[in-house]
Backbone as CSV, one residue per row, in Angstrom:
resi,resn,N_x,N_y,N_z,CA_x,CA_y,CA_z,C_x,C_y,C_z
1,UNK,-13.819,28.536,-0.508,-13.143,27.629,-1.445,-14.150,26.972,-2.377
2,UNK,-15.312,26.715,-1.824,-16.026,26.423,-2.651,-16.832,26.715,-3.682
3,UNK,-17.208,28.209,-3.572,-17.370,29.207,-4.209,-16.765,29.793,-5.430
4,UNK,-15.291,29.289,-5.279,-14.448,29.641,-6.172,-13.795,28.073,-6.904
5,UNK,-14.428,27.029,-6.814,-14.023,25.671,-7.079,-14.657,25.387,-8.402
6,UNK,-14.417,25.324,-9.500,-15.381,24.350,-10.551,-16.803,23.902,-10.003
7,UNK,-16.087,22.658,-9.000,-16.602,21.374,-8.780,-16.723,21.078,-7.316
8,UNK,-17.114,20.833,-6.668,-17.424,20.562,-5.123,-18.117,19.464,-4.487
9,UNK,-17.669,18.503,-3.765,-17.854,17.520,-3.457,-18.178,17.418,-1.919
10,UNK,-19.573,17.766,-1.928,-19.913,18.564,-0.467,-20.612,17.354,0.081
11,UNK,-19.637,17.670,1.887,-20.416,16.100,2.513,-21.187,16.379,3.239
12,UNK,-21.936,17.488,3.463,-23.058,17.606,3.812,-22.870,18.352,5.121
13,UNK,-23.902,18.480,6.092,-23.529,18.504,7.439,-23.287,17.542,8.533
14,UNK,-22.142,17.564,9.450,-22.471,16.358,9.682,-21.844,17.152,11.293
15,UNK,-22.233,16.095,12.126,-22.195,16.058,13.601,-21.153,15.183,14.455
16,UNK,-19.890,16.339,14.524,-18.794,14.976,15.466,-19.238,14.548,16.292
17,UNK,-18.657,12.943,16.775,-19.009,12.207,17.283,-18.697,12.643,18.776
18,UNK,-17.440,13.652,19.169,-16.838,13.906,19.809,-18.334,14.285,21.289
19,UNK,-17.765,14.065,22.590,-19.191,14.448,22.908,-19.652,15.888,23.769
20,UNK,-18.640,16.804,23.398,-18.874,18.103,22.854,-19.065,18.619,21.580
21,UNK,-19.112,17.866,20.601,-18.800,18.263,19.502,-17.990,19.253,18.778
22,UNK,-16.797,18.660,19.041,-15.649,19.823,18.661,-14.581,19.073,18.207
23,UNK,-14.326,17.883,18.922,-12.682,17.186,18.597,-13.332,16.625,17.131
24,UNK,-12.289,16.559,15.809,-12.981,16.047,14.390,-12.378,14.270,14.345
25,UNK,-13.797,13.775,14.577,-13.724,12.669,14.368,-14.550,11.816,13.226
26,UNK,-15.924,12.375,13.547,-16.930,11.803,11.913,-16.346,12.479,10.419
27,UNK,-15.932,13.932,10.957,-15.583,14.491,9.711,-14.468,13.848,9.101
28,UNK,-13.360,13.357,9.825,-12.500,13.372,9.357,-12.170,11.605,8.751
29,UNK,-13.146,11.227,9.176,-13.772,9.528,9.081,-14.109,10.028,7.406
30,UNK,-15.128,11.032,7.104,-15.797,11.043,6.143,-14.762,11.269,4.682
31,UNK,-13.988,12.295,5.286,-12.742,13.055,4.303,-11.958,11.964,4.064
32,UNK,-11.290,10.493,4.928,-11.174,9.707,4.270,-11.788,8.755,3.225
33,UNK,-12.970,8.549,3.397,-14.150,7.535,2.727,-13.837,8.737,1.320
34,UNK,-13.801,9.782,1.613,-13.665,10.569,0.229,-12.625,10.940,-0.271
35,UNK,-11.790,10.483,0.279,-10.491,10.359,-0.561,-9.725,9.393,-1.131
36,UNK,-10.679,8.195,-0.310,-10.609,6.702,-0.730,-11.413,6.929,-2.182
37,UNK,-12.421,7.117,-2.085,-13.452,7.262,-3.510,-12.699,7.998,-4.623
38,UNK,-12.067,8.851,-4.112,-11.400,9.699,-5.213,-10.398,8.995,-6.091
39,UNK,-8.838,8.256,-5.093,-7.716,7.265,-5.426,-8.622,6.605,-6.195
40,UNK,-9.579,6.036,-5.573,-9.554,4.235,-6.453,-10.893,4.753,-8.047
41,UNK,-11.172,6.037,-8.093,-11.787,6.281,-9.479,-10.632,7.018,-10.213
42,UNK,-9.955,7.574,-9.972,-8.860,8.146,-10.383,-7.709,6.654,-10.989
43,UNK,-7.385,5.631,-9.973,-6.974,4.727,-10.944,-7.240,3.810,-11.857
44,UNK,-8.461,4.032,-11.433,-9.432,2.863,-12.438,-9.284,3.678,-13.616
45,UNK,-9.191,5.194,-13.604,-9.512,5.743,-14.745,-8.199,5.966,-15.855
46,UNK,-6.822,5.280,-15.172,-5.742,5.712,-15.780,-5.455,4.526,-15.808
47,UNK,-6.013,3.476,-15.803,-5.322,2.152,-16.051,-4.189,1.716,-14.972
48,UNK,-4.186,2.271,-14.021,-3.225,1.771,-13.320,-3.293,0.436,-12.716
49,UNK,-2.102,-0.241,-12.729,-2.218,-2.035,-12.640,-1.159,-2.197,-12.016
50,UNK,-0.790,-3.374,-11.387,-0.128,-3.872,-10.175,1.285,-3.659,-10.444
51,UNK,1.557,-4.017,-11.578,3.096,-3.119,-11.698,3.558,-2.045,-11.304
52,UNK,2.643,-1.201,-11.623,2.721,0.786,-11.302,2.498,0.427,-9.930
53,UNK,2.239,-0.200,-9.471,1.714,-0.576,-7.801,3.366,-0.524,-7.270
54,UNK,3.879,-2.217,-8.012,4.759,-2.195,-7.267,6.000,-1.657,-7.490
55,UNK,5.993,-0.277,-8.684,7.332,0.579,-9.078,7.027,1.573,-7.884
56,UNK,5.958,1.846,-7.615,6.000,3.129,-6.433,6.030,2.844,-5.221
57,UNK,5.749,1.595,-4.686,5.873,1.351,-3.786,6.722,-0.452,-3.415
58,UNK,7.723,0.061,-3.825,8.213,-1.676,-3.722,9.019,-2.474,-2.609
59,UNK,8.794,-1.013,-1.782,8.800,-1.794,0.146,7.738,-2.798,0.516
60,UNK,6.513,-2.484,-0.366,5.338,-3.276,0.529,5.261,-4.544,-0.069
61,UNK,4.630,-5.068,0.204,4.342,-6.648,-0.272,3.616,-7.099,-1.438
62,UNK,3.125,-5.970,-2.157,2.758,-6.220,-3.560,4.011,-5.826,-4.136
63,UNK,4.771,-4.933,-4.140,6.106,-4.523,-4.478,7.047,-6.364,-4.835
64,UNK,6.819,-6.711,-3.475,8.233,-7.645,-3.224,7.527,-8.835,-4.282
65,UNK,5.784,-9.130,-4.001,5.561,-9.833,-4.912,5.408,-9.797,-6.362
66,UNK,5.639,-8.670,-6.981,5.603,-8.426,-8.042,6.900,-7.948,-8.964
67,UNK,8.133,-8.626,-7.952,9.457,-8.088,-8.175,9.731,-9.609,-9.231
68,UNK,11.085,-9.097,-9.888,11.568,-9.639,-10.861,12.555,-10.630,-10.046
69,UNK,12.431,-12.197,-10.982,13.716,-12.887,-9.954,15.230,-12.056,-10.279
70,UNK,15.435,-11.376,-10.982,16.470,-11.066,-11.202,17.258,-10.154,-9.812
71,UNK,16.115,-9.842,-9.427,16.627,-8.351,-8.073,16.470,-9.387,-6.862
72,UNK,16.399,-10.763,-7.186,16.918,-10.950,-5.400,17.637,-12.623,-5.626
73,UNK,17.657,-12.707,-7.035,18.590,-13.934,-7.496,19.868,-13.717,-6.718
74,UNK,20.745,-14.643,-7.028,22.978,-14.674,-6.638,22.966,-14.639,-8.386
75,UNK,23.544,-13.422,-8.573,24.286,-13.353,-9.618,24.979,-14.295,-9.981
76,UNK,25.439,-14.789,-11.276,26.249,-15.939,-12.034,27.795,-15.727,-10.993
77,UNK,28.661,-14.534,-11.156,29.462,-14.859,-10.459,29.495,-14.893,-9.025
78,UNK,28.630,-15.040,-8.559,28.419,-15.756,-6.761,27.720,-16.949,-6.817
79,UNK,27.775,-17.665,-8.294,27.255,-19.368,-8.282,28.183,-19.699,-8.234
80,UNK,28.098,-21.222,-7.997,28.821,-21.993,-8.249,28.615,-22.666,-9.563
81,UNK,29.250,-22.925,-10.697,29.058,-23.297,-12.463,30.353,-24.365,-12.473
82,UNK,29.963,-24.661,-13.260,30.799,-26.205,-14.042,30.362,-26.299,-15.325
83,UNK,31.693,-27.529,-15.815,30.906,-27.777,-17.096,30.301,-29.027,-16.679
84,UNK,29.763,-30.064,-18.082,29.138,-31.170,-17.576,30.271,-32.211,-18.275
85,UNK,31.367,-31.963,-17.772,32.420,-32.698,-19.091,33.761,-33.244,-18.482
86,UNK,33.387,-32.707,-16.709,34.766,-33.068,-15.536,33.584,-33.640,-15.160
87,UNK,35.148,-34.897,-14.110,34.776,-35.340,-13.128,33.922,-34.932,-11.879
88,UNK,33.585,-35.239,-11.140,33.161,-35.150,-10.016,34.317,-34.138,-8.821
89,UNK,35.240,-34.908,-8.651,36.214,-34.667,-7.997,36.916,-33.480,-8.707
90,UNK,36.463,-33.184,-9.797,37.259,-32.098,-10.216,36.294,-31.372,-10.448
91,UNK,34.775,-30.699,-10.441,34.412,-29.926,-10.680,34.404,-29.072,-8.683
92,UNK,34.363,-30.070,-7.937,34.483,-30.022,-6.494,35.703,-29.082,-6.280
93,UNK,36.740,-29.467,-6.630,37.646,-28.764,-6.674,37.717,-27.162,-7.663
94,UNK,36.815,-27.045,-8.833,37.141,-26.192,-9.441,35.790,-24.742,-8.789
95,UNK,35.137,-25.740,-8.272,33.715,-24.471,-7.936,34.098,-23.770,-6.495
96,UNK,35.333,-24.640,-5.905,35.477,-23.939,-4.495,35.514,-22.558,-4.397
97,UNK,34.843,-21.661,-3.540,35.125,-20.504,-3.258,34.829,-20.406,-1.831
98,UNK,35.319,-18.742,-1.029,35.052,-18.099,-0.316,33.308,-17.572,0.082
99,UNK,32.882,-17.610,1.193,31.898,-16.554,1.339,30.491,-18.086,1.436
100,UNK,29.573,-17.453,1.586,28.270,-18.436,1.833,27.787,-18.728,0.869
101,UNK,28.435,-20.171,0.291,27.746,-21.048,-0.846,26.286,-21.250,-1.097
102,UNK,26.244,-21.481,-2.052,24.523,-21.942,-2.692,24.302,-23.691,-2.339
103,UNK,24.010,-24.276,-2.278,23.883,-25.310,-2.134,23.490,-26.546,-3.149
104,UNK,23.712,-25.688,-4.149,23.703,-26.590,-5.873,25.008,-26.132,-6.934
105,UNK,24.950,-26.919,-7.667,26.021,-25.956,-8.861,25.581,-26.701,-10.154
106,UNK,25.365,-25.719,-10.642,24.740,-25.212,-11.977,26.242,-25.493,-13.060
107,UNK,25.787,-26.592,-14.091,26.535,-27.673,-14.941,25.778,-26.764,-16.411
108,UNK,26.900,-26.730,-17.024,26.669,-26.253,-18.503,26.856,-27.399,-19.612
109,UNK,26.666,-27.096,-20.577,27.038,-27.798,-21.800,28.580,-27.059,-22.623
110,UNK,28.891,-27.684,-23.411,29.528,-27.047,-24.467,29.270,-25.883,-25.200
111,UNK,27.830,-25.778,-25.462,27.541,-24.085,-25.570,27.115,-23.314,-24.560
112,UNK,27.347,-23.132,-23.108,26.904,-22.834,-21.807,25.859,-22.853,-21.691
113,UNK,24.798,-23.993,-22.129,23.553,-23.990,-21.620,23.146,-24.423,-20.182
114,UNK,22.452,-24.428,-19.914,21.939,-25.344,-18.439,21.877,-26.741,-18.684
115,UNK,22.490,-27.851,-18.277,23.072,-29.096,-18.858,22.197,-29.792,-17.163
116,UNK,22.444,-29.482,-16.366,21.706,-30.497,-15.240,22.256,-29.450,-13.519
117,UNK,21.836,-29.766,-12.504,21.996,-29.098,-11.415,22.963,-30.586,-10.621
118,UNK,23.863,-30.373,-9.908,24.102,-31.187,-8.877,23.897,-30.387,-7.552
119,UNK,23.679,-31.117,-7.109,23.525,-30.251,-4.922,23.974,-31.419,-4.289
120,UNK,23.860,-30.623,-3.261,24.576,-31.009,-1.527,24.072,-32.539,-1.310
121,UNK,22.850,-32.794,-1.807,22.045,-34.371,-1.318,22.623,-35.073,-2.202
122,UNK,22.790,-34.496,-3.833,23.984,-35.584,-4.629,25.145,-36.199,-4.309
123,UNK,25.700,-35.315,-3.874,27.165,-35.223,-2.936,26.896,-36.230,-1.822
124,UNK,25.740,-36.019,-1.145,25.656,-36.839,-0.041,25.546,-38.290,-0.180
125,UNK,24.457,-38.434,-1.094,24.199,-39.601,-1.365,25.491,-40.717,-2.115
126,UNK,26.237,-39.804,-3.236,27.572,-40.424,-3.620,28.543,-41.006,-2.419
127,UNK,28.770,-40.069,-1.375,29.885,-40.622,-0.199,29.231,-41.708,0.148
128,UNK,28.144,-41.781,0.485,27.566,-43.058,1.319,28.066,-44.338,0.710
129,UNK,28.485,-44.204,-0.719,28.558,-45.146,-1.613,30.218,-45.678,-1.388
130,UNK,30.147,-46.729,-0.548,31.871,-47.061,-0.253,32.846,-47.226,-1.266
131,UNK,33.830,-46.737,-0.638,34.689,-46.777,-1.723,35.432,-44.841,-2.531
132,UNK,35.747,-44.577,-3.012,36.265,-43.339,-3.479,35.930,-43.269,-5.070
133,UNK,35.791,-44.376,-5.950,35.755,-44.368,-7.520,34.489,-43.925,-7.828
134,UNK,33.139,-43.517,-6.544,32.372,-42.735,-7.113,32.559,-40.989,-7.766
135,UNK,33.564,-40.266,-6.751,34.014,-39.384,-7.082,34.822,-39.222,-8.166
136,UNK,35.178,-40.126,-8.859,35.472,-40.269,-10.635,34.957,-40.213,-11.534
137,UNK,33.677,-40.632,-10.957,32.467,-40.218,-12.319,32.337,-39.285,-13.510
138,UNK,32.168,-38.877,-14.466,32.045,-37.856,-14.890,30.248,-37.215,-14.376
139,UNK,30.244,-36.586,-14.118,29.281,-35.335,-12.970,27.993,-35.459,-14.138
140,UNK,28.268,-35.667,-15.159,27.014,-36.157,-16.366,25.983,-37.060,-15.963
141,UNK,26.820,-38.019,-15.153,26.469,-39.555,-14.763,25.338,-39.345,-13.763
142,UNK,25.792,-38.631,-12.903,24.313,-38.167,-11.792,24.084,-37.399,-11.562
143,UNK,24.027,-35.768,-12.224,23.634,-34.997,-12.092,22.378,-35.023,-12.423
144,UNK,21.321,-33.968,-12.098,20.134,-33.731,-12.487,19.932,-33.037,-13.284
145,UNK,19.320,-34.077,-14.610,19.421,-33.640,-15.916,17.978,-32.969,-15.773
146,UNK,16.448,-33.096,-15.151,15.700,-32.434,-15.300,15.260,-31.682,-14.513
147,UNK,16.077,-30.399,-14.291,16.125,-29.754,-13.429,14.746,-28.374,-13.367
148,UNK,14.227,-28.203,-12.375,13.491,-26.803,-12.605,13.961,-26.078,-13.063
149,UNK,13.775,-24.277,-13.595,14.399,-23.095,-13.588,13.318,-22.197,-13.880
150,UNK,13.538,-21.242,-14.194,12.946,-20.254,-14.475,13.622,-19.190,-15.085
151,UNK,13.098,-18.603,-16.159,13.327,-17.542,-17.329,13.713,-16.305,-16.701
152,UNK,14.176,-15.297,-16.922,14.706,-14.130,-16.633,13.918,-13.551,-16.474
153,UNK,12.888,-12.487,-15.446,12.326,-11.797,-16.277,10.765,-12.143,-15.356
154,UNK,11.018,-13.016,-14.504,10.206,-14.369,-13.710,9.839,-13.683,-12.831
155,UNK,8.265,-13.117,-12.483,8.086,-13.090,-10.952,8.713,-13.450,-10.103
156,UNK,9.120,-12.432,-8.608,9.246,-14.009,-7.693,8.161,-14.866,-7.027
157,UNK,6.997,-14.246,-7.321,6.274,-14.869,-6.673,5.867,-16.083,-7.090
158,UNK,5.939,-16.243,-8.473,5.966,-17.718,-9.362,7.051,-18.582,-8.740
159,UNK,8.382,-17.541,-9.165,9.264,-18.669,-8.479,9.232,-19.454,-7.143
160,UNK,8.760,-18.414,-6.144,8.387,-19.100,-4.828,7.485,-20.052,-4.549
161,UNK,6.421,-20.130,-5.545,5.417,-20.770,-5.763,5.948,-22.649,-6.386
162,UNK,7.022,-22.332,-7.585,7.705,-23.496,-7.766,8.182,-23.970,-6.878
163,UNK,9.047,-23.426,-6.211,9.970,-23.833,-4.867,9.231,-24.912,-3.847
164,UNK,8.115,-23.936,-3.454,7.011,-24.546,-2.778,6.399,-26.051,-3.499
165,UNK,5.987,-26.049,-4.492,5.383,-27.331,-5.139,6.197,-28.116,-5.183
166,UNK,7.536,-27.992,-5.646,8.644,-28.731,-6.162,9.443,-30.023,-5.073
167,UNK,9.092,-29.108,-3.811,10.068,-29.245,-2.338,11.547,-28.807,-2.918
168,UNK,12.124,-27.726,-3.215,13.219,-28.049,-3.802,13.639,-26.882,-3.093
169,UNK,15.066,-26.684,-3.248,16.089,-25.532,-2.369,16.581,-24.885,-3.277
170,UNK,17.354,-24.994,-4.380,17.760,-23.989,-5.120,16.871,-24.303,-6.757
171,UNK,16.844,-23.200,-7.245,16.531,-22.625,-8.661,17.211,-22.177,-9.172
172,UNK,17.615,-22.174,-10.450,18.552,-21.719,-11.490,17.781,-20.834,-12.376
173,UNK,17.851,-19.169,-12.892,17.092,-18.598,-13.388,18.367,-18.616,-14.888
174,UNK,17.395,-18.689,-15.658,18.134,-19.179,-17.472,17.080,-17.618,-18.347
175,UNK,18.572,-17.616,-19.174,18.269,-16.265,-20.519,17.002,-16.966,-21.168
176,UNK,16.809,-16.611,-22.671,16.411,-17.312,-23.584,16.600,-18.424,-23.969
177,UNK,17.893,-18.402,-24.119,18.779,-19.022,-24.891,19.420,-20.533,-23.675
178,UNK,18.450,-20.527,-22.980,18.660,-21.641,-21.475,20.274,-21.403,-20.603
179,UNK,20.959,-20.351,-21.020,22.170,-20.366,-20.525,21.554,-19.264,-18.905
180,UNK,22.610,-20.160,-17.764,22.156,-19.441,-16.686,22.881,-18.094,-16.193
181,UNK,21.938,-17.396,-15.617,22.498,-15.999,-15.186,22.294,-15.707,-13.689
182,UNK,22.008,-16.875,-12.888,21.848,-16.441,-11.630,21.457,-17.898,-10.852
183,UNK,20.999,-17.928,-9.754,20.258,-19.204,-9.013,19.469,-17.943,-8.015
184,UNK,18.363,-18.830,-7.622,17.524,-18.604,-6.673,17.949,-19.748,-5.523
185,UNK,18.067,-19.268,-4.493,18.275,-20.036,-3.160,17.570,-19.769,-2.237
186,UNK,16.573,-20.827,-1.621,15.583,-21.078,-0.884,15.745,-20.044,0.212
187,UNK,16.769,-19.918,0.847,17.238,-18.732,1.819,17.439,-17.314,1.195
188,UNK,17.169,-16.904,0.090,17.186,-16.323,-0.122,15.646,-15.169,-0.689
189,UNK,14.870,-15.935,-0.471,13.532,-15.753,-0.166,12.502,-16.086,0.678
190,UNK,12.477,-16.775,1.667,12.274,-16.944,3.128,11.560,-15.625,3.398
191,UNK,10.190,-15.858,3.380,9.154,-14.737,4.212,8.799,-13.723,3.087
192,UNK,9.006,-14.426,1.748,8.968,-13.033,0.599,7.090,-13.108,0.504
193,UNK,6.813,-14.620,0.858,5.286,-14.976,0.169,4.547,-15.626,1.566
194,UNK,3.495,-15.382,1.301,2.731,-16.018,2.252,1.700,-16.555,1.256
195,UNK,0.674,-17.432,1.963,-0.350,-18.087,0.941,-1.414,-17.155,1.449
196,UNK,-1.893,-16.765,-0.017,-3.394,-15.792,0.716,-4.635,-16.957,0.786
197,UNK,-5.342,-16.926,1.900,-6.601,-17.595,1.694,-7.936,-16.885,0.449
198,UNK,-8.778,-17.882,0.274,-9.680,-17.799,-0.871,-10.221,-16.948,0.220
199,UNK,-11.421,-16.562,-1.267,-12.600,-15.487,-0.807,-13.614,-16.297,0.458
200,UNK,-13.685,-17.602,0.347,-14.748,-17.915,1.651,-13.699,-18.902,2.851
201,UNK,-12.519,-18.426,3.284,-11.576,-18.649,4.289,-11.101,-17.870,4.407
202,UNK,-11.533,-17.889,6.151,-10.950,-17.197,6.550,-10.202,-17.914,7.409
203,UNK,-8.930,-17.399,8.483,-7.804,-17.374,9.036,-8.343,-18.385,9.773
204,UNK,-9.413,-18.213,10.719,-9.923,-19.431,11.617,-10.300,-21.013,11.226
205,UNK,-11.058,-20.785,10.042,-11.736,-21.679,9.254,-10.136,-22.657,8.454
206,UNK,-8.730,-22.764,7.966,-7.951,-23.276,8.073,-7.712,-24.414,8.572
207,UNK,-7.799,-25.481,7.822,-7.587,-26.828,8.267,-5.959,-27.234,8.402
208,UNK,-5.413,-27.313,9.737,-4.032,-27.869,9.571,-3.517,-29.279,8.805
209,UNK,-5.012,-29.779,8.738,-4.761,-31.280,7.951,-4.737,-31.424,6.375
210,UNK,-4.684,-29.724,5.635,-5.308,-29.477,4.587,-3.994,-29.923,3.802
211,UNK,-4.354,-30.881,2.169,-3.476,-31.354,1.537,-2.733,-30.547,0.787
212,UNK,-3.447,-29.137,0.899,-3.230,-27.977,-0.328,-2.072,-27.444,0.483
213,UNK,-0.398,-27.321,-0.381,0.686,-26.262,-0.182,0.838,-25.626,-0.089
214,UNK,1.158,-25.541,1.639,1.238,-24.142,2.098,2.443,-23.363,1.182
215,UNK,2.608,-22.265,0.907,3.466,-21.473,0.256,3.916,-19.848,1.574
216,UNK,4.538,-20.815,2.587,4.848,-19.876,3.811,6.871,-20.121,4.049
217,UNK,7.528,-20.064,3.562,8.800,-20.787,3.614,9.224,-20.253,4.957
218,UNK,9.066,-20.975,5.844,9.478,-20.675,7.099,9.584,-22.450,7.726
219,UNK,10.764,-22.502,8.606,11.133,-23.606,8.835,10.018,-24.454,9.402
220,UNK,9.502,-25.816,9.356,8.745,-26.370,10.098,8.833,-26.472,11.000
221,UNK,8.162,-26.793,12.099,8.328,-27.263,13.294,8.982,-28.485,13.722
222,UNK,9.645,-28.845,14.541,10.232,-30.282,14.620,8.490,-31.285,15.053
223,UNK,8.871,-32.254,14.339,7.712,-33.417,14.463,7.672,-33.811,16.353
224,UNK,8.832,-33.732,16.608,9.290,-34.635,17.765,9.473,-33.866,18.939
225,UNK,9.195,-31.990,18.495,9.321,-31.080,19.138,7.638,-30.970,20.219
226,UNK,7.896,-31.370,21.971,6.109,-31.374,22.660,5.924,-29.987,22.255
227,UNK,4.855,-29.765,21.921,3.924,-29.026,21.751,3.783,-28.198,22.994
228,UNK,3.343,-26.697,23.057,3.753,-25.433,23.997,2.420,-25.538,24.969
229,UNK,2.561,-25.031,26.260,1.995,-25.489,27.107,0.401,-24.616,26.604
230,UNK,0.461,-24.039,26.422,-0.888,-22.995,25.842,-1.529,-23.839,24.646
């Protein structure tokens, strides 16, 4: 084969490790190291970049991190939407549906822009408030007019990254034009990201007291929960 090859990329002689020397173990150690050398000059040489990474392979974890919020958003019609122009009590009534809610609802304007988010802790915090004439409000009144979101088109790994900084549970992903086309829900990315450590930490070296955000969305531990006998 070699004889008849252009080009030949000869590894020399070499001596399995095996201790008859017969089962292929150095060789076949080596044929990887040279096929590793080959892939990574071969993509350097075609420009290949983390995208092409994660179109061919978008099971793995550069894949998932380099995915679009759009492919693991709730589509507009599995939000919950309002305008910002009813009551309280009546947008409650108009967003009801079937099936496992989001835990915000996404308030428009008059030209369906993104107008403010209300959630579950709004809601909560209103009942506490005695009496029933809070639920009359018009939903303008306390909704959250400065809400996060993110553009179409959005890493998720950015988005997870907001989530994380923010402390927040749902995201609203918006067109151009700020009108929304989906939400991101905290459960709905759970285990997509982990935080990579820097170049001089490693896994051991990890301070649990460290002020820097973790970006691991996995439930905490209970505070109040004793600690495991190990």
């Amino acid at each position: 084969m070699g004889q008849a090859a252009t080009h030949v990329l000869d590894l020399g002689p070499l001596r399995e490790a095996c201790n008859l020397g017969l089962a292929p173990s150095t060789s076949t150690t080596a044929m990887l190291a040279l096929g590793d050398a080959l892939a990574l000059v071969l993509s350097r040489q075609r420009g290949f970049r983390q995208e092409d990474f994660a179109r061919f392979h978008p099971g793995g974890s550069l894949g998932r991190k380099m995915a679009k919020v759009e492919e693991v958003m709730r589509p507009l019609d599995q939000c919950r939407v309002s305008t910002d122009s009813v009551t309280i009590r009546q947008m409650l009534v108009q967003v009801s549906r079937p099936g496992r809610r989001t835990g915000a609802i996404m308030l428009t304007d008059e030209n369906g822009r993104l107008a403010g988010l209300f959630t579950d802790s709004d809601l909560a915090r209103l009942l506490e408030t005695p009496g029933d004439a809070s639920l009359d409000k018009s939903v303008s009144e306390v909704m959250s007019r400065r809400c996060s979101t993110v553009c179409r088109g959005t890493k998720v790994a950015e988005a997870v990254k907001l989530l994380a900084a923010r402390k927040i549970s749902e995201l609203p992903v918006v067109d151009e034009q700020q009108r929304p086309v989906g939400l991101i829900d905290i459960t709905d990315v759970v285990g997509l990201w982990e935080r990579e450590p820097a170049a001089d930490e490693s896994p051991q070296s990890t301070k649990p007291d460290s002020h820097e955000p973790r970006i691991v969305l996995f439930p905490a531990r209970n505070e109040h929960q004793p600690p495991a006998d190990t």
